[in-house]
C-alpha positions as CSV (number, residue, x, y, z in Angstrom):
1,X,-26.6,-11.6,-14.2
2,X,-24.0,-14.1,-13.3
3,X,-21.1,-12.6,-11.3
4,X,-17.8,-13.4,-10.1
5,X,-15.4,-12.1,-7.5
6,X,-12.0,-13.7,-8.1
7,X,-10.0,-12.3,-5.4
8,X,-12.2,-11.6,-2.0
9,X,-9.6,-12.1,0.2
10,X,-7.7,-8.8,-1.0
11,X,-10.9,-6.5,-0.4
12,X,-11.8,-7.6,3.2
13,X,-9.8,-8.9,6.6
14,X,-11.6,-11.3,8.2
15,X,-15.7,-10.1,7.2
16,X,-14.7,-6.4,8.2
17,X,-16.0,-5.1,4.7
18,X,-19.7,-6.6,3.8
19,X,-20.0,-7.4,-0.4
20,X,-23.6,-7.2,0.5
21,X,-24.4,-4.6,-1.9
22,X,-22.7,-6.3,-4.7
23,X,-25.8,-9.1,-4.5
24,X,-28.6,-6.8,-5.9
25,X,-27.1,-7.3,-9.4
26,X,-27.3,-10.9,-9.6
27,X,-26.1,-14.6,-8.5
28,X,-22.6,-13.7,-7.0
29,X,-19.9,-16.3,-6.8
30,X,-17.0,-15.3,-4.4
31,X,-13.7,-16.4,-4.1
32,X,-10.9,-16.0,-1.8
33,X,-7.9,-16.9,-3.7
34,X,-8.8,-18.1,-6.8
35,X,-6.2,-20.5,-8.9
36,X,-5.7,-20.3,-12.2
37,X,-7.7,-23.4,-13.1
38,X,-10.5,-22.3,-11.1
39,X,-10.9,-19.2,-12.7
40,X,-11.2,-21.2,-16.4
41,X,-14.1,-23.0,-14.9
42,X,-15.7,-20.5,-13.0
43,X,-15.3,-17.6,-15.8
44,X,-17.2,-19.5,-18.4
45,X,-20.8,-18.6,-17.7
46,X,-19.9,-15.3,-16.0
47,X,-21.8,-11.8,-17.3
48,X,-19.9,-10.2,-14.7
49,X,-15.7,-10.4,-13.5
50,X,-14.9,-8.3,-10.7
51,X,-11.3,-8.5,-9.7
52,X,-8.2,-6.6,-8.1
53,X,-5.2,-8.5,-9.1
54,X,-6.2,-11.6,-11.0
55,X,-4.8,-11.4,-14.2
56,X,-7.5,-11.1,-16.9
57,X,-5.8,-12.4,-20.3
58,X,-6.7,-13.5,-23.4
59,X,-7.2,-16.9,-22.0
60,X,-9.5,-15.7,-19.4
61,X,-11.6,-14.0,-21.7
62,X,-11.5,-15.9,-24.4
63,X,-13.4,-18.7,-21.5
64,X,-16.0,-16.1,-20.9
65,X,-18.0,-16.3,-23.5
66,X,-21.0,-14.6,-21.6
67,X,-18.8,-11.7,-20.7
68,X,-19.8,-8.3,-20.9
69,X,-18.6,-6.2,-18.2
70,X,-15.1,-6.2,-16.0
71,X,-15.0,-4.0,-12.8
72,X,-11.4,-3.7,-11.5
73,X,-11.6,-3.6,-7.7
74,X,-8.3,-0.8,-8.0
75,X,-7.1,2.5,-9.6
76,X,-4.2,0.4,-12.3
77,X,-5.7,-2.3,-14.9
78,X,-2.7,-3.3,-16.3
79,X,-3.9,-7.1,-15.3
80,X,-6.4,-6.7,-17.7
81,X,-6.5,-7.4,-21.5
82,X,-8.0,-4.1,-22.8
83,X,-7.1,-4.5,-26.4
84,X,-9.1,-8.1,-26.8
85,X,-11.4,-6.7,-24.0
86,X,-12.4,-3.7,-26.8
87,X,-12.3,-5.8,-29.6
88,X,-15.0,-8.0,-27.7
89,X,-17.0,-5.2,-26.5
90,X,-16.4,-6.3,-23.2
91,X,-16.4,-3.0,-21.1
92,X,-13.5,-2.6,-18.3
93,X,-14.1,0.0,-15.5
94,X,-11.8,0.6,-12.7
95,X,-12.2,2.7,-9.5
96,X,-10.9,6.0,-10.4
97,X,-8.9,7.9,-7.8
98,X,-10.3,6.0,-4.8
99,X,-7.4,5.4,-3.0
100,X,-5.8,9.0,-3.6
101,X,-6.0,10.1,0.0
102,X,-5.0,6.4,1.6
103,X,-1.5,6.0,-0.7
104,X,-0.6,9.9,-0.5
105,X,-0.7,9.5,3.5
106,X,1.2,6.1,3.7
107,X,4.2,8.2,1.6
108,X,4.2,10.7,4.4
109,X,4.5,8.1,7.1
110,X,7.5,6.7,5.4
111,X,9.2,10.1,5.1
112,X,8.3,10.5,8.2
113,X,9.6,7.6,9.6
114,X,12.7,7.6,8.2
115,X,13.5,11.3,9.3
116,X,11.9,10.6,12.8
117,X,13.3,6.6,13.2
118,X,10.4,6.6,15.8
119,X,10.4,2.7,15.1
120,X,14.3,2.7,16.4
121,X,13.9,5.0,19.2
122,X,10.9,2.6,20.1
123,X,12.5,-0.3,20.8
124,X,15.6,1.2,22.3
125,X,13.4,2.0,25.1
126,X,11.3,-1.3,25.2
127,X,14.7,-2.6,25.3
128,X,15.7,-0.4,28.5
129,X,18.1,1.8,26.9
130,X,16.3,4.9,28.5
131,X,16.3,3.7,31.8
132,X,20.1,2.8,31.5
133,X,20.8,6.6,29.8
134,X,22.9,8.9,32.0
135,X,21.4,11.7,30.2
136,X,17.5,12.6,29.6
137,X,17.4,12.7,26.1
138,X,19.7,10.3,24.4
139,X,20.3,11.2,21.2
140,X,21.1,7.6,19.8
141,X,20.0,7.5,16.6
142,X,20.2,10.6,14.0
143,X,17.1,12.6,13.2
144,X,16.3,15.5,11.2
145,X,13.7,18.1,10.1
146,X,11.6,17.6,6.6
147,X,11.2,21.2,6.3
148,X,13.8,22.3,3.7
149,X,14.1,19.2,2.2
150,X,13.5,18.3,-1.2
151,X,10.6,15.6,-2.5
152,X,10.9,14.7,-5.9
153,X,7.7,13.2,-7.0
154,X,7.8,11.0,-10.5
155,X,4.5,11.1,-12.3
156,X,1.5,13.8,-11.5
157,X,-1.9,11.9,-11.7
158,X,-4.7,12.2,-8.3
159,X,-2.0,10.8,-5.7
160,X,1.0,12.9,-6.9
161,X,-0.5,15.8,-6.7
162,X,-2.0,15.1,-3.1
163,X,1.6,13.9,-1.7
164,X,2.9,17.6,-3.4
165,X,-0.2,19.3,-1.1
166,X,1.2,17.1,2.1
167,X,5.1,18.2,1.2
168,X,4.4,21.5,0.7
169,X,2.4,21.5,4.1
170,X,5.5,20.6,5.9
171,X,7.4,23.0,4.1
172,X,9.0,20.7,1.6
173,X,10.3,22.2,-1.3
174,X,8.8,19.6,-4.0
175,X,10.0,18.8,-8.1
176,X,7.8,16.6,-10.5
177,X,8.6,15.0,-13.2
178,X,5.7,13.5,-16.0
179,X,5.4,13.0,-19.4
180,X,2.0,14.8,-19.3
181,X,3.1,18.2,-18.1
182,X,0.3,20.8,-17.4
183,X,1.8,24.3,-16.2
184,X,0.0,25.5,-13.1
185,X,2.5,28.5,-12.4
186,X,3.1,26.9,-8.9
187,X,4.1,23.3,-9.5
188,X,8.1,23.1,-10.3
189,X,8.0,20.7,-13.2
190,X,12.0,19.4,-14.5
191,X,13.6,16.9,-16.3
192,X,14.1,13.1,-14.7
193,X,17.6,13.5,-13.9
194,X,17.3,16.7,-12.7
195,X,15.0,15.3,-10.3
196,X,17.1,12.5,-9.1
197,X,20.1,14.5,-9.1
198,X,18.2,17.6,-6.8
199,X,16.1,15.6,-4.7
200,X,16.2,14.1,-1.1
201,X,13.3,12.2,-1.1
202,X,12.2,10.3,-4.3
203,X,8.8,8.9,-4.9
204,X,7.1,7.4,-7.5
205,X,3.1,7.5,-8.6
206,X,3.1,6.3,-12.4
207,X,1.4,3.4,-14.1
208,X,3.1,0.5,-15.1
209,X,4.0,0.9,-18.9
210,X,6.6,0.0,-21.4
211,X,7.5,3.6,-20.9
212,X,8.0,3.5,-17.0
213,X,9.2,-0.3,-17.0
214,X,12.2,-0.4,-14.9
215,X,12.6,3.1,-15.1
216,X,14.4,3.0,-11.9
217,X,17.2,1.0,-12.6
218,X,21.3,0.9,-12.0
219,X,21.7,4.1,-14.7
220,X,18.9,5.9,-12.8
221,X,20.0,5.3,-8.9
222,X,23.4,6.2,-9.8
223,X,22.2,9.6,-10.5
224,X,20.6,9.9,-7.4
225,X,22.0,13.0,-4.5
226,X,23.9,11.1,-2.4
227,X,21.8,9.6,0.6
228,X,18.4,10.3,-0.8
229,X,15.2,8.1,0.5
230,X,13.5,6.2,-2.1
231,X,9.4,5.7,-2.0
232,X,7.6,3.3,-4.0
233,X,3.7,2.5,-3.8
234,X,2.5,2.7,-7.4
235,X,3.9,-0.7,-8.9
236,X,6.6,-3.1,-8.6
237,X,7.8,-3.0,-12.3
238,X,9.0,0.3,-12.3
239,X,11.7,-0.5,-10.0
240,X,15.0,-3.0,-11.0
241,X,14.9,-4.8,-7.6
242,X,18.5,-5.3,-7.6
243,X,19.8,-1.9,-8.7
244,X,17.6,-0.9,-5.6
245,X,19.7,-3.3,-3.5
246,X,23.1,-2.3,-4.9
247,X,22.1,0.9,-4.1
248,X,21.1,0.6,-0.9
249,X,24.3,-1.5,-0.1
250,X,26.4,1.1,-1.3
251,X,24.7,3.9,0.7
252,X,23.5,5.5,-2.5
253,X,20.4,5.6,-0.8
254,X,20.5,6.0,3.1
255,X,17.1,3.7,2.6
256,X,14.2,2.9,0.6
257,X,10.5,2.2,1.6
258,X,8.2,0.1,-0.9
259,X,4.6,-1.3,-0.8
260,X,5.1,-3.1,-4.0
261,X,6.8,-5.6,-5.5
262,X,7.6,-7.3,-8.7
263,X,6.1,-10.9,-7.9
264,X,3.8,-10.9,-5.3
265,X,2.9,-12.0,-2.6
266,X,6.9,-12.0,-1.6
267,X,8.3,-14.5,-2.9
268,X,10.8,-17.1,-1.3
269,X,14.1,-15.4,-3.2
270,X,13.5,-11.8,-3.1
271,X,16.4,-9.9,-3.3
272,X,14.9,-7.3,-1.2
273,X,13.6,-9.2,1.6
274,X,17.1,-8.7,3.8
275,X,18.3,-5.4,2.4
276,X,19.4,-3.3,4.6
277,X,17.8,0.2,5.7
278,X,14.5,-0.9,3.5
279,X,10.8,-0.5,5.0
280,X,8.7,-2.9,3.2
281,X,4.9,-3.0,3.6
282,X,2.8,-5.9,1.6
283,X,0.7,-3.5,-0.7
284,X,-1.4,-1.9,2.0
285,X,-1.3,1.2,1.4
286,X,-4.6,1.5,-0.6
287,X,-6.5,-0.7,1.9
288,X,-7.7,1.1,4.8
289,X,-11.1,0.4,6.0
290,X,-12.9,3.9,5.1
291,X,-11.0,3.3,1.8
292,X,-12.2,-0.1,0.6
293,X,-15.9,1.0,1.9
294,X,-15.3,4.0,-0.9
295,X,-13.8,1.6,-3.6
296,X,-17.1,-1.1,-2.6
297,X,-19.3,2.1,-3.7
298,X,-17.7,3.3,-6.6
299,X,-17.6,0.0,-8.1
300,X,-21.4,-0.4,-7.3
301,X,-21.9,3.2,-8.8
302,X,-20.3,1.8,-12.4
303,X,-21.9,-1.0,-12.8
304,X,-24.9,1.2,-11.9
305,X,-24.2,3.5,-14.8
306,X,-22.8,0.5,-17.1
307,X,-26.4,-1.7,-16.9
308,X,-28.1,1.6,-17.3
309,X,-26.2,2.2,-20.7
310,X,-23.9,4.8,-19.7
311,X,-20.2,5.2,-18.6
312,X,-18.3,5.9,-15.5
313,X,-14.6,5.6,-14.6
314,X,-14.9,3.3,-18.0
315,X,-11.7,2.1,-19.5
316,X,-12.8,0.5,-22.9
């Protein structure tokens, strides 16, 4: 089997996770940040793509002529044809809920950053504010409790539901709202505006669809309760970057943390790159160590099951 890794450089920081075990299945061919040409060439005597972000099109397939399976190196495939994929037989797998644990505890560092603004107090004292302080604790820069408070959690899948289980451990009072509601009799489902109008902490955990497109746009942050923190880590489409801007300008928001963005990597005119009162991390928060070694094995475990003519975490 012929293999190819398009995007190496997005699964390990500098050797510190080993694609070793991915060799036992055939010739591998990796690449760190593959361009679009290269892929065409490299793709056309592949059995085998395995990729995070590079976009899989029609194109890309249609160059493949070999192709048979695609492993997705991440939870969201929405970088991958499916429909031509199924109508070639080419079967797509991703990695399931891999990541559940990694994303669900980034959102609690934001909340808890924003609530604690450990970062601020940080480098007031680096800065030798405490040693200038007539009084012992100088009380700066405001702070407050997430006990009470309300998180409003948009879409339910594996990482919603462990960010409600983290909220409700700090005695957060949590809403959800999904298309796909299944009663639980503990779970406080409601409408989206309800949600936005109720909540003090919003964060969103649904796929990238024509459905959620933009789904948080001017219309939606206007119905916001004033001074609500917005969270983002599923994907950058969901959110109108500007409308997230105007809102944070106007103090709609008091601030907004996202691990996603529309383009990426960043790019050069990013409206958010100097908004105020915004955390933004580069789409990390799936990526700790322990968690890449668990999405290396599940992806070994599917193509495991898929050359033994059975299925796991298949898409098409």
């Amino acid at each position: 089997m012929r293999i190819l890794i398009t995007d190496c450089a997005s699964l390990t920081s500098g050797g510190d996770l080993s694609l070793e075990p991915l060799k036992k299945y055939g010739e591998i061919t990796e690449c760190g940040n593959i361009s679009r040409t290269e892929l065409l060439k490299e793709v056309a005597d592949k059995d085998i793509v395995l990729c995070n972000k590079t976009v899989i099109d029609s194109e890309v397939i249609n160059a493949a002529p070999n192709l048979k399976y695609i492993g997705v190196f991440a939870t969201g495939y929405n970088n991958i044809d499916i429909t031509l994929a199924k109508q070639r037989g080419i079967a797509v797998c991703n990695a399931g809920s891999y990541s559940t644990n990694a994303v669900a505890q980034q959102v609690i560092a934001y909340i808890l950053l924003h609530y604690t603004n450990i970062p601020r107090y940080n480098e007031f004292v680096k800065e030798g504010g405490w040693k200038r302080s007539p009084v012992f604790s100088p009380l700066v820069f405001p702070t407050d409790e997430v006990a009470g408070k309300t998180l409003g959690i948009i879409g339910y899948g594996n990482i919603g539901k462990a960010v409600e289980k983290a909220a409700e451990g700090l005695n957060m009072n949590v809403l959800v709202y999904t298309r796909t509601v299944r009663e639980n009799g503990v779970t406080r489902f409601t409408d989206f505006d309800t949600l936005l109008k109720n909540s003090d902490i919003i964060t969103l955990h649904c796929p990238l669809n024509k459905q959620s497109e933009n789904m948080m746009n001017e219309e939606a942050f206007s119905k916001c309760k004033k001074g609500a923190f917005f969270i983002n880590t599923s994907r950058g489409g969901t959110v109108d970057e500007t409308a997230l801007l105007n809102a944070l300008k106007s103090g709609r928001l008091s601030g907004a943390a996202i691990d996603v963005l529309k383009e990426e990597p960043m790019s050069e005119d990013c409206v958010l790159a100097d908004a105020p009162n915004i955390i933004i991390t580069p789409h990390t928060a799936w990526a700790p160590l322990s968690t890449r070694r668990r999405l290396l094995s599940i992806t070994c475990e599917n193509i495991d099951s898929f050359l033994n003519g059975k299925s796991k975490n298949r898409i098409v």
